[in-house]
PDB file of the backbone (N, CA, C, O) and the ligand in Angstrom, with CONECT records:
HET     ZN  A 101       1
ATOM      1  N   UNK A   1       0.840  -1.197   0.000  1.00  0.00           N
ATOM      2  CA  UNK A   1       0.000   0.000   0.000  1.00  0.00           C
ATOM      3  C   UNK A   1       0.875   1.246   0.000  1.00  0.00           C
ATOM      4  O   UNK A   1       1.584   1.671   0.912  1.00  0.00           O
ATOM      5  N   UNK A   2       0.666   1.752  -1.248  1.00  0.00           N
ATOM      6  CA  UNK A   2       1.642   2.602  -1.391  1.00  0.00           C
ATOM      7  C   UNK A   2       1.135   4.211  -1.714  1.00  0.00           C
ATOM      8  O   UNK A   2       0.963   4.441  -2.911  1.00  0.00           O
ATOM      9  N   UNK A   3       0.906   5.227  -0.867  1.00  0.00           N
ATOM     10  CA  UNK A   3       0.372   6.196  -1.393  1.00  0.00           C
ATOM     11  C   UNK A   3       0.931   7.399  -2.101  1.00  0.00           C
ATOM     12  O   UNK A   3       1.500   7.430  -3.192  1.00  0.00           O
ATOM     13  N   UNK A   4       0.752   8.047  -1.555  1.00  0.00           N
ATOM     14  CA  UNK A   4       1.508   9.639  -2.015  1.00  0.00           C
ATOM     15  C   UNK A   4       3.392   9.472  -1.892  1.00  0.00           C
ATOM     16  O   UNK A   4       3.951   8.841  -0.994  1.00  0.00           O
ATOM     17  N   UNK A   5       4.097  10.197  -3.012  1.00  0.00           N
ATOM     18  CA  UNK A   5       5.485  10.070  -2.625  1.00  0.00           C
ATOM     19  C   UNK A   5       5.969  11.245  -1.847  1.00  0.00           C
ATOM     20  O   UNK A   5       6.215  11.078  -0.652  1.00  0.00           O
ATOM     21  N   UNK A   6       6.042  11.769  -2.091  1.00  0.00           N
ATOM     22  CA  UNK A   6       6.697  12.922  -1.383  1.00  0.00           C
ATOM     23  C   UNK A   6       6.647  12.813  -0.131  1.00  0.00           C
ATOM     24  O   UNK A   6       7.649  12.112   0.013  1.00  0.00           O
ATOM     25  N   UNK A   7       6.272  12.958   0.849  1.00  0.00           N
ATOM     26  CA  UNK A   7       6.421  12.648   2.119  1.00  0.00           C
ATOM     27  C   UNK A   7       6.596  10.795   2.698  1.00  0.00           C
ATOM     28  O   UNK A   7       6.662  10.502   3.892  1.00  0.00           O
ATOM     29  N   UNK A   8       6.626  10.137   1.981  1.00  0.00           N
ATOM     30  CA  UNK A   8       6.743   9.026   2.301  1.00  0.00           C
ATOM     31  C   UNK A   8       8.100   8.498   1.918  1.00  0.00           C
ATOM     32  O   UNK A   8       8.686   7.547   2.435  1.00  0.00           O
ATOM     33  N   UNK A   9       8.473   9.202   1.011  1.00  0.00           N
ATOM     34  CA  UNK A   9      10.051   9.077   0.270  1.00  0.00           C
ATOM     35  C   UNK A   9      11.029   9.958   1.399  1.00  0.00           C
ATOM     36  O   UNK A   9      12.177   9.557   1.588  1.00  0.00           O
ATOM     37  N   UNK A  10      10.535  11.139   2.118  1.00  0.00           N
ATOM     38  CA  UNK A  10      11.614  11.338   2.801  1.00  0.00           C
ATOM     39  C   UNK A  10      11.564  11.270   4.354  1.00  0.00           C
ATOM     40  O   UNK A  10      12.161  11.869   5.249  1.00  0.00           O
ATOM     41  N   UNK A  11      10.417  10.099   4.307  1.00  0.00           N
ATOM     42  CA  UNK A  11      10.172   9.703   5.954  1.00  0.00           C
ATOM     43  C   UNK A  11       9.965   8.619   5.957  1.00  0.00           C
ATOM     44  O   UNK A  11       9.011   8.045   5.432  1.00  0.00           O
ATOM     45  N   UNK A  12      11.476   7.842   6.997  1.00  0.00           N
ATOM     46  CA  UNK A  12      11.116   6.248   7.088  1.00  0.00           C
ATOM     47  C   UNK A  12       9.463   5.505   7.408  1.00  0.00           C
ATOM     48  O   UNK A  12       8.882   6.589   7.364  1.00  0.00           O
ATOM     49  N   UNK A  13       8.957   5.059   7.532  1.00  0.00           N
ATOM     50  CA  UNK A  13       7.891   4.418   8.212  1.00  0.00           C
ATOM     51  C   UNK A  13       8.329   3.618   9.748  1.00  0.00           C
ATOM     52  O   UNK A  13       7.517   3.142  10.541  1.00  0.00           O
ATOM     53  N   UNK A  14       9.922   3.629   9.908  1.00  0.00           N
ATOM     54  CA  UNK A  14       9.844   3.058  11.031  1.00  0.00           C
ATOM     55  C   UNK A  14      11.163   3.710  11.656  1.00  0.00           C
ATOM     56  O   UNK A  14      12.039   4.183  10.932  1.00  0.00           O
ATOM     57  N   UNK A  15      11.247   3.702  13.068  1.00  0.00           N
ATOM     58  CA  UNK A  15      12.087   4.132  14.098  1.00  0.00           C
ATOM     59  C   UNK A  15      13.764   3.470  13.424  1.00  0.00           C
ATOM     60  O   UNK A  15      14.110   2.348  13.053  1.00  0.00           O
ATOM     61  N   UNK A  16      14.377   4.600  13.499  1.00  0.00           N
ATOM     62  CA  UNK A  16      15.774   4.404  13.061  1.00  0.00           C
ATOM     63  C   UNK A  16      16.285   3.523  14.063  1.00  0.00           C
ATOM     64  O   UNK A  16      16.851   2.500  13.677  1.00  0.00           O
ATOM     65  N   UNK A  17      16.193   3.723  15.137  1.00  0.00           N
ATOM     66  CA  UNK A  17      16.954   2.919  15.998  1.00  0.00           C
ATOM     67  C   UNK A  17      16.871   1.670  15.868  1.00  0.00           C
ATOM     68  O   UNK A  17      15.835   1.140  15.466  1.00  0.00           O
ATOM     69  N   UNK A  18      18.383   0.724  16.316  1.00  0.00           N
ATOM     70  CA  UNK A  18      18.400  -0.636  16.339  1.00  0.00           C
ATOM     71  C   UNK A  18      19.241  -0.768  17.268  1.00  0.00           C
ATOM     72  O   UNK A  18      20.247  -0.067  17.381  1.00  0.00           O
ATOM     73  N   UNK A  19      18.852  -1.847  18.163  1.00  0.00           N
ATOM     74  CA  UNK A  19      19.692  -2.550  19.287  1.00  0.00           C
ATOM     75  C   UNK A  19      20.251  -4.381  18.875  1.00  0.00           C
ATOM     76  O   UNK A  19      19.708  -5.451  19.148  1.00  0.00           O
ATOM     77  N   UNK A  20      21.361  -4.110  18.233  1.00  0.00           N
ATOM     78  CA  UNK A  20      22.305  -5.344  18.534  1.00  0.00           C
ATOM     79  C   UNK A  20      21.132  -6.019  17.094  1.00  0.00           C
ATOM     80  O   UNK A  20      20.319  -6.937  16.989  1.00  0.00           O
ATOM     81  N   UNK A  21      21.650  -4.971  16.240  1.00  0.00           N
ATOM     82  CA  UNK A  21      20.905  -5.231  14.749  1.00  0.00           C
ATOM     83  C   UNK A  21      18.797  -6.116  14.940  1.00  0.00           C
ATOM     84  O   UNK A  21      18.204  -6.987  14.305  1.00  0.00           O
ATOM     85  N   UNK A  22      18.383  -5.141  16.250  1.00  0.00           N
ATOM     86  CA  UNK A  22      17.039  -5.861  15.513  1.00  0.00           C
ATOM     87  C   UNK A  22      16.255  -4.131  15.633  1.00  0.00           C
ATOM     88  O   UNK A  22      16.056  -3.192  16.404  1.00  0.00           O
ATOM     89  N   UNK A  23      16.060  -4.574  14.368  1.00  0.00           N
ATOM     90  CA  UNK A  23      15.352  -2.896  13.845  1.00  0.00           C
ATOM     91  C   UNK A  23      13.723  -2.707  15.465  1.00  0.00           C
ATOM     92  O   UNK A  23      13.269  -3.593  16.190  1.00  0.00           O
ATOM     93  N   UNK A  24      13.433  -1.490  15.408  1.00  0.00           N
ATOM     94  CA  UNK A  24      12.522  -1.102  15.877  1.00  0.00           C
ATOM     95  C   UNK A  24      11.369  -1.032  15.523  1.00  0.00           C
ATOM     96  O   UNK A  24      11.232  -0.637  14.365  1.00  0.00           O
ATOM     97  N   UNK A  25      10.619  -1.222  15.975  1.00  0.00           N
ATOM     98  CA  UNK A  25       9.286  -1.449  15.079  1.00  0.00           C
ATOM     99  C   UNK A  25       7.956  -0.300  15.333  1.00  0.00           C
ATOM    100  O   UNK A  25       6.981  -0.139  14.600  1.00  0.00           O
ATOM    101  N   UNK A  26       8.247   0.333  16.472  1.00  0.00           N
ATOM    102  CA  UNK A  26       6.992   1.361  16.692  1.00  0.00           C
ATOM    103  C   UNK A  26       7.398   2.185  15.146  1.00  0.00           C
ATOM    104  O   UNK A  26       8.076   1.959  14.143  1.00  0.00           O
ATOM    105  N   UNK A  27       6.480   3.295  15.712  1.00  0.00           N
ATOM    106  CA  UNK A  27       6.088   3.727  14.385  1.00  0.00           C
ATOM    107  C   UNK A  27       6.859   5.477  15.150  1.00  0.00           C
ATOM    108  O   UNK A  27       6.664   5.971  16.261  1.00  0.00           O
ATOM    109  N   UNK A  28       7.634   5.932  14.103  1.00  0.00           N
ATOM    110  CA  UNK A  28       8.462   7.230  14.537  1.00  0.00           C
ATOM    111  C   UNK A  28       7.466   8.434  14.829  1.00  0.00           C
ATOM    112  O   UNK A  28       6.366   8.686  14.337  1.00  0.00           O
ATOM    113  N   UNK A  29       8.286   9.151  15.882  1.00  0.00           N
ATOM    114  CA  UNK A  29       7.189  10.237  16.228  1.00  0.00           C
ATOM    115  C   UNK A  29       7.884  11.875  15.812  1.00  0.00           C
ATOM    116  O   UNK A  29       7.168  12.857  15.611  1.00  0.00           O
ATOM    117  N   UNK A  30       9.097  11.891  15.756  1.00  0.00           N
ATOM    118  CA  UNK A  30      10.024  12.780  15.466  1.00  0.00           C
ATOM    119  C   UNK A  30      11.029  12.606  14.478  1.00  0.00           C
ATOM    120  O   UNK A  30      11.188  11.482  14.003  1.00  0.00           O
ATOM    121  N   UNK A  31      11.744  13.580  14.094  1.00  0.00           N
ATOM    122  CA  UNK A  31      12.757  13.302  13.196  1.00  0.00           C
ATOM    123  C   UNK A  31      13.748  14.477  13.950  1.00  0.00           C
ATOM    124  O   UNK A  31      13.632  15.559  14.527  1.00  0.00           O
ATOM    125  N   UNK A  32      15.289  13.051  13.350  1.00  0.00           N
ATOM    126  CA  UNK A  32      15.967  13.743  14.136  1.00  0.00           C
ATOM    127  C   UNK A  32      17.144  14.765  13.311  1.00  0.00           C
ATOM    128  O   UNK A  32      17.009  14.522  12.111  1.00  0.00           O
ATOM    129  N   UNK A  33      17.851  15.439  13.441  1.00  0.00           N
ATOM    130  CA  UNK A  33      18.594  16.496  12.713  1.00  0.00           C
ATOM    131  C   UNK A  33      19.575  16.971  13.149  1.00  0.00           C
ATOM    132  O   UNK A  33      19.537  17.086  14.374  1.00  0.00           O
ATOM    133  N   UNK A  34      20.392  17.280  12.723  1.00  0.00           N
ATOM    134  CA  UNK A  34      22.355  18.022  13.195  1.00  0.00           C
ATOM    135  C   UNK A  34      22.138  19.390  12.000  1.00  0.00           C
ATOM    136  O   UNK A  34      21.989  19.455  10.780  1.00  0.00           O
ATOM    137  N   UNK A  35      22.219  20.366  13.120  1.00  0.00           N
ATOM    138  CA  UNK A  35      22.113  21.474  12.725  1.00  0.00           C
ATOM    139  C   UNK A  35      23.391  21.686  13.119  1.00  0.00           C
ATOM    140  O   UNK A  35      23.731  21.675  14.302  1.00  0.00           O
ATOM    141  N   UNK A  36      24.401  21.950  11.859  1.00  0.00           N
ATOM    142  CA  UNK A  36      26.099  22.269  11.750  1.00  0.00           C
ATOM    143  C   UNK A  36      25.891  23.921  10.898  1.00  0.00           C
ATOM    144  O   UNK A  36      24.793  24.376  10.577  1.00  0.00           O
ATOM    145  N   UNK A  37      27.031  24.509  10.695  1.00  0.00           N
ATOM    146  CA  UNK A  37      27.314  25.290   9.978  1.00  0.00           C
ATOM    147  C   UNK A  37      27.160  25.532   8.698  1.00  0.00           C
ATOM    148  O   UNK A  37      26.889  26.613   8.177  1.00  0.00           O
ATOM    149  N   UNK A  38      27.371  24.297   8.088  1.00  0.00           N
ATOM    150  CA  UNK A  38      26.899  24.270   6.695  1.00  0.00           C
ATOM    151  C   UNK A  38      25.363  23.810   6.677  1.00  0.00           C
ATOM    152  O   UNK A  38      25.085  23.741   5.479  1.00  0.00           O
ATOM    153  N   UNK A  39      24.660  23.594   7.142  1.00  0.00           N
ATOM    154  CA  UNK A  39      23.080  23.379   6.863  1.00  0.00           C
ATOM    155  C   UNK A  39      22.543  22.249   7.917  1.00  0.00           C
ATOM    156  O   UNK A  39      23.140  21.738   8.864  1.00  0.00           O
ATOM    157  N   UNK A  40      21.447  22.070   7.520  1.00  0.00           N
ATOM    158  CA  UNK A  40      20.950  20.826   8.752  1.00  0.00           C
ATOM    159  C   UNK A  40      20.989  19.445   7.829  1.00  0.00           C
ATOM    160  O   UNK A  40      20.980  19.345   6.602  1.00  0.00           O
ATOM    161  N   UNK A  41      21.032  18.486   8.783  1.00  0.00           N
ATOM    162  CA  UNK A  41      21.359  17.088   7.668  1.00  0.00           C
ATOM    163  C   UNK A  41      20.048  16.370   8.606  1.00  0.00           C
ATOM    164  O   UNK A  41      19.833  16.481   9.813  1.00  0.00           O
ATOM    165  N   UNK A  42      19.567  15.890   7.949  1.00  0.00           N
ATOM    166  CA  UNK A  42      18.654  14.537   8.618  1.00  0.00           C
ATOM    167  C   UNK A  42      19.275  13.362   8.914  1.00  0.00           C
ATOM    168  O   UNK A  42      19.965  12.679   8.158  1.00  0.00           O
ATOM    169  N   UNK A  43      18.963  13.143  10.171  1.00  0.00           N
ATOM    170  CA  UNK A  43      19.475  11.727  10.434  1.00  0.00           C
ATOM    171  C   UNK A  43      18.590  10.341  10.312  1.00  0.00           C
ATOM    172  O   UNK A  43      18.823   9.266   9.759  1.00  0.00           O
ATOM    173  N   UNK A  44      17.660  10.757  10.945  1.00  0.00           N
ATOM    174  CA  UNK A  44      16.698   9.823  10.954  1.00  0.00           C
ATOM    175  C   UNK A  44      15.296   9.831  11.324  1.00  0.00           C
ATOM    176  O   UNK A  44      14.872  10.823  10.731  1.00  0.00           O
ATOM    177  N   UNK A  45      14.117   9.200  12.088  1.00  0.00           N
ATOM    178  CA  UNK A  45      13.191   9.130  12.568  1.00  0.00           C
ATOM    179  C   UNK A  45      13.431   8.149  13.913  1.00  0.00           C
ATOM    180  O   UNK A  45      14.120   7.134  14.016  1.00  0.00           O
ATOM    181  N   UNK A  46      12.679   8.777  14.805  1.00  0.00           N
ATOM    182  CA  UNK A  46      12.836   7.683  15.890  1.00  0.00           C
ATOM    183  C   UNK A  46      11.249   7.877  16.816  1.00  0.00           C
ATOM    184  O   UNK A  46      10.410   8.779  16.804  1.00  0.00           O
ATOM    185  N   UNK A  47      11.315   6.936  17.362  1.00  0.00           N
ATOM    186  CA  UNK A  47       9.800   7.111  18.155  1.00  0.00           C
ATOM    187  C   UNK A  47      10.192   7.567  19.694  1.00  0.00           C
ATOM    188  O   UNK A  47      11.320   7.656  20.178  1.00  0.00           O
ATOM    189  N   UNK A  48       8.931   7.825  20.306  1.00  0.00           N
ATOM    190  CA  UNK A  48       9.131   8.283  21.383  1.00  0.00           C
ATOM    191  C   UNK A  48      10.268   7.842  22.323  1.00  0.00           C
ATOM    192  O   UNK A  48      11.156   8.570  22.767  1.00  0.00           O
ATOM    193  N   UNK A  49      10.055   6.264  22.597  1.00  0.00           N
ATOM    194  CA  UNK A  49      10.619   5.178  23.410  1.00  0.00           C
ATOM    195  C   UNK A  49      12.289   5.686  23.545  1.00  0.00           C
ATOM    196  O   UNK A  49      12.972   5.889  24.548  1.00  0.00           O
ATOM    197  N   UNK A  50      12.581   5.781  22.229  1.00  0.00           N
ATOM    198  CA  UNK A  50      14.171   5.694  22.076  1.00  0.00           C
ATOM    199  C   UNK A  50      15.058   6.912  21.545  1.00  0.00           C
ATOM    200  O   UNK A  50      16.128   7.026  20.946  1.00  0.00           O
ATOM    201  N   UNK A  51      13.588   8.195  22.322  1.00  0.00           N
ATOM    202  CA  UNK A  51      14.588   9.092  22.215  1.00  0.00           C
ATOM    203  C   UNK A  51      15.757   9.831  22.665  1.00  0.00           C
ATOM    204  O   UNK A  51      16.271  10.797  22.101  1.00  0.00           O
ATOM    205  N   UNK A  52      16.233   9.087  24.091  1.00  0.00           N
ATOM    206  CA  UNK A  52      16.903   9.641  24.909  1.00  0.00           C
ATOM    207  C   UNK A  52      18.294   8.939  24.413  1.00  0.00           C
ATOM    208  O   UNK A  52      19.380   9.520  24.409  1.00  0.00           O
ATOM    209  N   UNK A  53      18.048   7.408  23.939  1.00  0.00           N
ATOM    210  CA  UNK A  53      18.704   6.356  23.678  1.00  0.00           C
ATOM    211  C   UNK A  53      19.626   7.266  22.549  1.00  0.00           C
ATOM    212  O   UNK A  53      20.843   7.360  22.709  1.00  0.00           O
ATOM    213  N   UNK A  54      19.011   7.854  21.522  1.00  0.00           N
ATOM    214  CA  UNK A  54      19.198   7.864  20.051  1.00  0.00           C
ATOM    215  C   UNK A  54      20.447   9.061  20.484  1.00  0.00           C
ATOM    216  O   UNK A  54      21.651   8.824  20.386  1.00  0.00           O
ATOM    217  N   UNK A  55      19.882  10.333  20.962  1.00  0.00           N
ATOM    218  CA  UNK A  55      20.876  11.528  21.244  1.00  0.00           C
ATOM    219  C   UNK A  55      22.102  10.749  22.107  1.00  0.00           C
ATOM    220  O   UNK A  55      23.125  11.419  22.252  1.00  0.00           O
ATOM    221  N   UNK A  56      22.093   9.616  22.596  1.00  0.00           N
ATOM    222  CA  UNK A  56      23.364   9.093  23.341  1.00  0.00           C
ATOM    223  C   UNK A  56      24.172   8.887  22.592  1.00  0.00           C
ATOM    224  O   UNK A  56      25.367   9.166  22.693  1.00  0.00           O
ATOM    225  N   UNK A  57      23.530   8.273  21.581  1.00  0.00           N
ATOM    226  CA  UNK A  57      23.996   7.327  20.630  1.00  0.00           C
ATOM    227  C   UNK A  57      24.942   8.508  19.550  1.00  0.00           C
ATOM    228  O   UNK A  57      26.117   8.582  19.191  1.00  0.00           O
ATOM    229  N   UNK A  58      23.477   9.456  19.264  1.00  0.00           N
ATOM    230  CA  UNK A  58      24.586  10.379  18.297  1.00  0.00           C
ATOM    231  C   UNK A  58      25.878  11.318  18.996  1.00  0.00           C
ATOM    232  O   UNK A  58      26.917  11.809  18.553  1.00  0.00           O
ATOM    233  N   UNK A  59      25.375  11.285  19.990  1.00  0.00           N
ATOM    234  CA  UNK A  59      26.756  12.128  20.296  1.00  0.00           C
ATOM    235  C   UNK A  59      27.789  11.325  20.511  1.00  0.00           C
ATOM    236  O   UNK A  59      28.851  11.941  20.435  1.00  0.00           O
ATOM    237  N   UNK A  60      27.905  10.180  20.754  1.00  0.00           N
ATOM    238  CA  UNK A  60      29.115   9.354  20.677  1.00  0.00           C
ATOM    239  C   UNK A  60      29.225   9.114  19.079  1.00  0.00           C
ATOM    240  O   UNK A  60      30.267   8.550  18.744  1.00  0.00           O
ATOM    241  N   UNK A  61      28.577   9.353  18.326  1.00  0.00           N
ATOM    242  CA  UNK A  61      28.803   9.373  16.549  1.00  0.00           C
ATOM    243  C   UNK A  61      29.710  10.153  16.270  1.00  0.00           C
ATOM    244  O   UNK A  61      30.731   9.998  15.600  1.00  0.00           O
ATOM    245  N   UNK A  62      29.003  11.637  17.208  1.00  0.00           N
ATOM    246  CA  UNK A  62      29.828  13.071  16.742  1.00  0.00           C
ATOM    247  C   UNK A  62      30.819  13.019  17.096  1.00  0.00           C
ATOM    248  O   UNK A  62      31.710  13.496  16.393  1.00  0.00           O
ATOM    249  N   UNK A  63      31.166  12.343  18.501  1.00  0.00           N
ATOM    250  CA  UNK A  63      32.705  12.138  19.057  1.00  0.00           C
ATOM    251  C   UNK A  63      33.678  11.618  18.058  1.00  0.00           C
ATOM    252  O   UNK A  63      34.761  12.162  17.845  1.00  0.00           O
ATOM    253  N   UNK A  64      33.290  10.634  17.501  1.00  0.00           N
ATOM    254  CA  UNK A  64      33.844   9.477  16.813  1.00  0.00           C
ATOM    255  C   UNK A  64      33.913  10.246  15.311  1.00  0.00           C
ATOM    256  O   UNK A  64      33.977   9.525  14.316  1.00  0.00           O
ATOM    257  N   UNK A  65      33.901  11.655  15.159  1.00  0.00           N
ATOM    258  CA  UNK A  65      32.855  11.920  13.335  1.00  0.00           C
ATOM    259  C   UNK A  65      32.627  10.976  12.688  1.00  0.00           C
ATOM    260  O   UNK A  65      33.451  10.579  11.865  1.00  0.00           O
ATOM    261  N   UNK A  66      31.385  10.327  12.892  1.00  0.00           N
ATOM    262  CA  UNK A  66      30.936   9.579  11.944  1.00  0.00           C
ATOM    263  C   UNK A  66      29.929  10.308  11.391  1.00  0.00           C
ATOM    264  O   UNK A  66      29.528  10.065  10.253  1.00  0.00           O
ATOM    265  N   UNK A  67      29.495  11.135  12.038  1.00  0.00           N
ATOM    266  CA  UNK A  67      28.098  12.436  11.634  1.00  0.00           C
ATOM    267  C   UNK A  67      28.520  14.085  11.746  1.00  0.00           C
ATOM    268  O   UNK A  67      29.016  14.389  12.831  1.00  0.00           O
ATOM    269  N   UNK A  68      28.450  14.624  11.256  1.00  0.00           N
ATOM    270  CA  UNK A  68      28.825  15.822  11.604  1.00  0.00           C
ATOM    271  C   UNK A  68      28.291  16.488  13.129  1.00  0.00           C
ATOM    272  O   UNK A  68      27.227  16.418  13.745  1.00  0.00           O
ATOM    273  N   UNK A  69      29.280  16.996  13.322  1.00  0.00           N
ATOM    274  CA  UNK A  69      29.014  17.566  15.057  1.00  0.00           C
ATOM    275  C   UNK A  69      27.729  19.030  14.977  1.00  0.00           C
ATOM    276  O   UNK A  69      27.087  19.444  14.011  1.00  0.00           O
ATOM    277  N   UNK A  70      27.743  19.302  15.823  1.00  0.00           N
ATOM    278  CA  UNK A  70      26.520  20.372  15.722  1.00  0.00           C
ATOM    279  C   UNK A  70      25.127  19.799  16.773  1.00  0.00           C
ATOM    280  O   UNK A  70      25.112  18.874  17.585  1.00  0.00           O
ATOM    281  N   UNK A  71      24.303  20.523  16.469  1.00  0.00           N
ATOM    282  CA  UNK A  71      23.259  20.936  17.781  1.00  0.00           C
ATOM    283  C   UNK A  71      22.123  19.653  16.787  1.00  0.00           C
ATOM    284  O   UNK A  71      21.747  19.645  15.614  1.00  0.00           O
ATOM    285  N   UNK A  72      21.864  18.631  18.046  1.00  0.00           N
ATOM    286  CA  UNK A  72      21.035  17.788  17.605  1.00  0.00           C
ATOM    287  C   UNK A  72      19.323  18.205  17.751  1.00  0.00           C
ATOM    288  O   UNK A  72      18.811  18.714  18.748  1.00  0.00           O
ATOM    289  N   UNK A  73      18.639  17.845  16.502  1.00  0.00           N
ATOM    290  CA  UNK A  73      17.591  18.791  16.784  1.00  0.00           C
ATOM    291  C   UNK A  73      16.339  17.801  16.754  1.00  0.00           C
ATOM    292  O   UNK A  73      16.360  17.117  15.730  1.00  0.00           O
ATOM    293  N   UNK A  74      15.501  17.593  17.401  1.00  0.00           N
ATOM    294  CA  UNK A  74      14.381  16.587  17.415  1.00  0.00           C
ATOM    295  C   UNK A  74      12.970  17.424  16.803  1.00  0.00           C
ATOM    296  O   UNK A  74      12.716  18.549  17.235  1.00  0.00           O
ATOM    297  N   UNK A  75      12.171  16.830  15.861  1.00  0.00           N
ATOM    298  CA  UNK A  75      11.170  18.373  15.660  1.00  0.00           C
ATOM    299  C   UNK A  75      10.028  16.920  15.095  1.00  0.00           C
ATOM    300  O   UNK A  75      10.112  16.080  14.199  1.00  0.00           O
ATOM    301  N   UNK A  76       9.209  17.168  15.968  1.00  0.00           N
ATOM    302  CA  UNK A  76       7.779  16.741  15.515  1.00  0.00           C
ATOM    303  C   UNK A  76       7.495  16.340  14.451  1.00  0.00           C
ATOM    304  O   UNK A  76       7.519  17.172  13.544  1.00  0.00           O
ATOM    305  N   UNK A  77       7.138  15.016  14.138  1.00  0.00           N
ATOM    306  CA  UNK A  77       6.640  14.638  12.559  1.00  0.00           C
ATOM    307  C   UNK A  77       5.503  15.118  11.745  1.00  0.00           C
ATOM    308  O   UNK A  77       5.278  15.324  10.552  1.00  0.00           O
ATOM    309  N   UNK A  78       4.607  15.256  13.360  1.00  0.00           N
ATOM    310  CA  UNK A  78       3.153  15.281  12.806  1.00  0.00           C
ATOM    311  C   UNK A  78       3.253  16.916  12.129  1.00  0.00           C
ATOM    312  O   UNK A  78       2.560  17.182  11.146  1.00  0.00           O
ATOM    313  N   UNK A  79       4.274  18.087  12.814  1.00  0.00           N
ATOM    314  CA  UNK A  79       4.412  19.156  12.122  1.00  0.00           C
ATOM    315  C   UNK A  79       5.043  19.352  10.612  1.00  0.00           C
ATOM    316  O   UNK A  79       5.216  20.347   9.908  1.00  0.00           O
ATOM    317  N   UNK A  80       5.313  17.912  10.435  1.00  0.00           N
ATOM    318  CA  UNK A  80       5.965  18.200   8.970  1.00  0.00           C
ATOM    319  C   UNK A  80       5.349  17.656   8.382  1.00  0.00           C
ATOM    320  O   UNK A  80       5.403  18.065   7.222  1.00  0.00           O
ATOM    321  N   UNK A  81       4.409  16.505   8.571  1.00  0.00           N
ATOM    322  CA  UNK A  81       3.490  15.784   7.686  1.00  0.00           C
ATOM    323  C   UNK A  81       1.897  16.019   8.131  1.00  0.00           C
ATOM    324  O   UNK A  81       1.374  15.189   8.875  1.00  0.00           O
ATOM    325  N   UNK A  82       1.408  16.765   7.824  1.00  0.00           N
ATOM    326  CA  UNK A  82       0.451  18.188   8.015  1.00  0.00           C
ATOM    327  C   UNK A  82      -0.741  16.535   7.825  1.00  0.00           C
ATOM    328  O   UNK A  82      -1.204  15.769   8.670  1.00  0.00           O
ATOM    329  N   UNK A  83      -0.853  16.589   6.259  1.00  0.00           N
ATOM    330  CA  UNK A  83      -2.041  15.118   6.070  1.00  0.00           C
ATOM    331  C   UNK A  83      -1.775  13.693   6.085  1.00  0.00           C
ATOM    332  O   UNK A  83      -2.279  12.813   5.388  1.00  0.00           O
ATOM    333  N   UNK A  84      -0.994  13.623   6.899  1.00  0.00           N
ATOM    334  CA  UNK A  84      -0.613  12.499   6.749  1.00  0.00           C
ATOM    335  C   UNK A  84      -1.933  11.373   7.865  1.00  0.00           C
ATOM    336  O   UNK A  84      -2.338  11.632   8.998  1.00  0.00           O
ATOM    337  N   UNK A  85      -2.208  10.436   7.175  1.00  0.00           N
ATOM    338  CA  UNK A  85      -3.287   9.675   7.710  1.00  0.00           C
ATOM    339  C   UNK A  85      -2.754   8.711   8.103  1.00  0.00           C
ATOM    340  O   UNK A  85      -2.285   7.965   7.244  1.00  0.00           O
ATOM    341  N   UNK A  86      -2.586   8.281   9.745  1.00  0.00           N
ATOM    342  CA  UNK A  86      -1.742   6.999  10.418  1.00  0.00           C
ATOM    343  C   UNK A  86      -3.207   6.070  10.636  1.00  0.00           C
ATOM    344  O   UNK A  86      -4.398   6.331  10.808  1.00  0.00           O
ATOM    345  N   UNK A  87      -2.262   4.696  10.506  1.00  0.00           N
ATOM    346  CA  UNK A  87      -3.742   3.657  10.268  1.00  0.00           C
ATOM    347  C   UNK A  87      -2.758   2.546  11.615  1.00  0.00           C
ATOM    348  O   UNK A  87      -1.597   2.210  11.385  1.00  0.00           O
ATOM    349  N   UNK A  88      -3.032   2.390  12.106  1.00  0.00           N
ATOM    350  CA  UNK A  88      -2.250   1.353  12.787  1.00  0.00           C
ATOM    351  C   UNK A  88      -2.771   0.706  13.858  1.00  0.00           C
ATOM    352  O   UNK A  88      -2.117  -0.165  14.431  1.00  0.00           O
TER     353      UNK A  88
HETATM  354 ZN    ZN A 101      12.299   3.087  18.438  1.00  0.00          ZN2+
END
């Protein structure tokens, strides 16, 4: 079931996070973002559960640069996907 692209192309359907490779399965409530100097980058989507988990996680990324360093930014899905119709 495949609807509209545009918002479905640049929003996973499921929580980025994974523990010890088994993906997450709630359904994401935020998206997350590194606001650097040169622009903001998307990282991912994550759901409520694993949001404290996820900013741990990236800042030991940023330590490590595996992501660019900068101000991690969490911002509401439902504000970016205005019609989006959840069936679940
Ligand atoms: Zn999750």
């Amino acid at each position: 079931m495949y609807q509209d692209k545009t918002e479905l192309l640049l929003l996973p359907k499921q929580c980025s996070f994974r523990a010890e490779n088994k993906p997450c399965n709630y359904s994401p409530s935020e998206i997350i973002s590194v606001i650097t100097e040169g622009g903001e980058y998307m990282v991912g989507v994550i759901c409520s559960q694993h949001k404290s988990l996820i900013r741990e996680r990236m800042e030991q990324h940023q330590a490590k640069g595996q992501i660019p360093g900068g101000k991690i930014r969490f911002q509401d899905i439902k504000m970016v996907t205005t019609n989006c119709m959840k069936v679940y």
